[in-house]
C-alpha positions as a printed NumPy array, in Angstrom:
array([[ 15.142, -30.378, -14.981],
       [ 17.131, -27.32 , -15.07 ],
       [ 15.476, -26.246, -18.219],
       [ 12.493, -26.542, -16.434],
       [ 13.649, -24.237, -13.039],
       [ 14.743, -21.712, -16.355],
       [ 11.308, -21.913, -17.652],
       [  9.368, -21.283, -14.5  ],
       [ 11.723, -18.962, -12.976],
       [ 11.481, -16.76 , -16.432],
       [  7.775, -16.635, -16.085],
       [  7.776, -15.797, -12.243],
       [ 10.046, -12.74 , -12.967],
       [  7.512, -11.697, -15.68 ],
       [  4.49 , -11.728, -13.412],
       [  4.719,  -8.38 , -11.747],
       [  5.178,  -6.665, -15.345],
       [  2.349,  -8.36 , -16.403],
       [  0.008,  -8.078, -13.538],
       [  1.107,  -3.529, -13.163],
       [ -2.274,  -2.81 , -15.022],
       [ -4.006,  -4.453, -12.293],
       [ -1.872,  -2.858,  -9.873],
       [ -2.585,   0.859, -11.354],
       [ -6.418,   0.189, -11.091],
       [ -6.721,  -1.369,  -7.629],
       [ -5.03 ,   2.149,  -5.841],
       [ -8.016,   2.832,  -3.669],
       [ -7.99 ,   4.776,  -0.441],
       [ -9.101,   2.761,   2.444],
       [-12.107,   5.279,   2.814],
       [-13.747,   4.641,  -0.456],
       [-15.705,   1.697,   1.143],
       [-19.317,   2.323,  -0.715],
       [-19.434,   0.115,  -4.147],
       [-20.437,   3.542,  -5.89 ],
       [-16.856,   5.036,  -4.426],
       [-14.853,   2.105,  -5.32 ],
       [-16.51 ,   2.98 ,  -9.331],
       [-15.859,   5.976,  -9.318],
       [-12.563,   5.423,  -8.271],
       [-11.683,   2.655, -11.496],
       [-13.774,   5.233, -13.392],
       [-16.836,   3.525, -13.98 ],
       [-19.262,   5.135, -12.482],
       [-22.918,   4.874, -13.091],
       [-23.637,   6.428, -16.38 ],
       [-20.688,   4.1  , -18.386],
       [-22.232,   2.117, -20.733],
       [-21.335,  -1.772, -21.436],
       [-19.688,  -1.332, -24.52 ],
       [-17.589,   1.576, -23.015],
       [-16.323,  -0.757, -20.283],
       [-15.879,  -3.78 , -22.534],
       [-13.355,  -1.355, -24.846],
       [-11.93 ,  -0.662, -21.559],
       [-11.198,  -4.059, -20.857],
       [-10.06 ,  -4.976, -24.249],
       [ -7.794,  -2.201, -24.522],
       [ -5.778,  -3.529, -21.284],
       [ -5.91 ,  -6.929, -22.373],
       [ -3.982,  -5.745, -25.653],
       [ -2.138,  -3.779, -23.674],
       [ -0.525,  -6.282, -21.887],
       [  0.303,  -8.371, -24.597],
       [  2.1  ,  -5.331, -26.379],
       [  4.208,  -5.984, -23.28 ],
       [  4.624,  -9.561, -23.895],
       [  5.802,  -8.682, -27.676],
       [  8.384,  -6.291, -25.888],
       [  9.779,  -8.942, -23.661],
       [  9.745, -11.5  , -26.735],
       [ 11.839,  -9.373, -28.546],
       [ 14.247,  -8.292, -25.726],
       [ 14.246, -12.39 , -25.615],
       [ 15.184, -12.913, -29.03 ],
       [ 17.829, -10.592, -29.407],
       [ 19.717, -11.33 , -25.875],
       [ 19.811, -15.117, -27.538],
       [ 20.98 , -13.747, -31.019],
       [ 23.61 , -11.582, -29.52 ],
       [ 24.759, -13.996, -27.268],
       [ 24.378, -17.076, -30.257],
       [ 28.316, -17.078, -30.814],
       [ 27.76 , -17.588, -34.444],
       [ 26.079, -20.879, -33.408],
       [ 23.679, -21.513, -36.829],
       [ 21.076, -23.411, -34.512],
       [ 20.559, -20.505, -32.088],
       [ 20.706, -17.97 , -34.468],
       [ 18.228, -19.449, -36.517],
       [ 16.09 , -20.104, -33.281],
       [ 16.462, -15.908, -32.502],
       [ 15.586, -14.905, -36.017],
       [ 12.089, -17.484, -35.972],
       [ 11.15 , -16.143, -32.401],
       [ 11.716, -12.524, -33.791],
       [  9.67 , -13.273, -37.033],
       [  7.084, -14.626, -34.776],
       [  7.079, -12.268, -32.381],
       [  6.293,  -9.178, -35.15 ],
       [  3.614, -11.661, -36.593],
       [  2.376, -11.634, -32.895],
       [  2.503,  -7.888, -32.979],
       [  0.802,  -7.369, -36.515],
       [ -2.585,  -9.563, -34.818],
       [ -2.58 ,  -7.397, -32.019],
       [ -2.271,  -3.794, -33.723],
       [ -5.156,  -5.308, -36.321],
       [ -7.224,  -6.57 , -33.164],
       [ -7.024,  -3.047, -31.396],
       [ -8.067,  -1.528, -34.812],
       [-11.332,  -4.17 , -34.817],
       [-12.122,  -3.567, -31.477],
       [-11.604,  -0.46 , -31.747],
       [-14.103,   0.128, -34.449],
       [-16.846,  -2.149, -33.196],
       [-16.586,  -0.393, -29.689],
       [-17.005,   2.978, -31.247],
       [-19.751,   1.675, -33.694],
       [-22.08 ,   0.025, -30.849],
       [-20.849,   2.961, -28.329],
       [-22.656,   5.481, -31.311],
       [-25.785,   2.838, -32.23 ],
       [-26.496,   2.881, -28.367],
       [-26.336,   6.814, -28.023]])
């Protein structure tokens, strides 16, 4: 059970850090109340394209899990520094680090692909 409250507790207090893009694009004045202001004010106003606001999108979404990779790794070293010379939980730090660069490899090669299908359908439209 109290691995549990640990578990959900972690997550709660990640939340916020996760959810700041969000935060940063939903700053509207209260007298933007036209749905052409509130565009403009995200920055997608009439003339942006679909593929422009799909690498938009995509480009948060990684961004946010380059933040998840930062926490991970905070993660794993807090439990390898505070392992004790325990074998188990040092072993348990070192996998979650190994996986947690693995993690970051995907998402640096899915930016890249994004990236560069974004850019080739933003040119093919144009």
């Amino acid at each position: 059970m109290k691995n549990s409250y640990l578990r959900i507790t972690a997550w709660l207090s990640i939340l916020p850090a996760l959810l700041l893009p969000a935060a940063a694009f939903a700053q509207l004045s209260a007298a933007q109340t036209e749905l052409a202001d509130v565009g403009d004010g995200i920055g997608a106003d009439a003339d942006t394209d679909l593929p422009t606001l799909v690498g938009e999108l995509i480009k948060v979404l990684l961004s946010v899990l380059g933040i998840i990779f930062v926490v991970l790794v905070v993660y794993a070293g807090f439990l390898y520094l505070t392992s004790q010379g325990e074998a188990e939980r040092v072993k348990k730090a070192k996998a979650l680090l190994t996986q947690a660069v693995i993690g970051l490899v995907i998402i640096i090669s899915a930016y890249a692909i994004s990236s560069f299908v974004i850019d080739a359908l933003v040119q093919a439209t144009s």
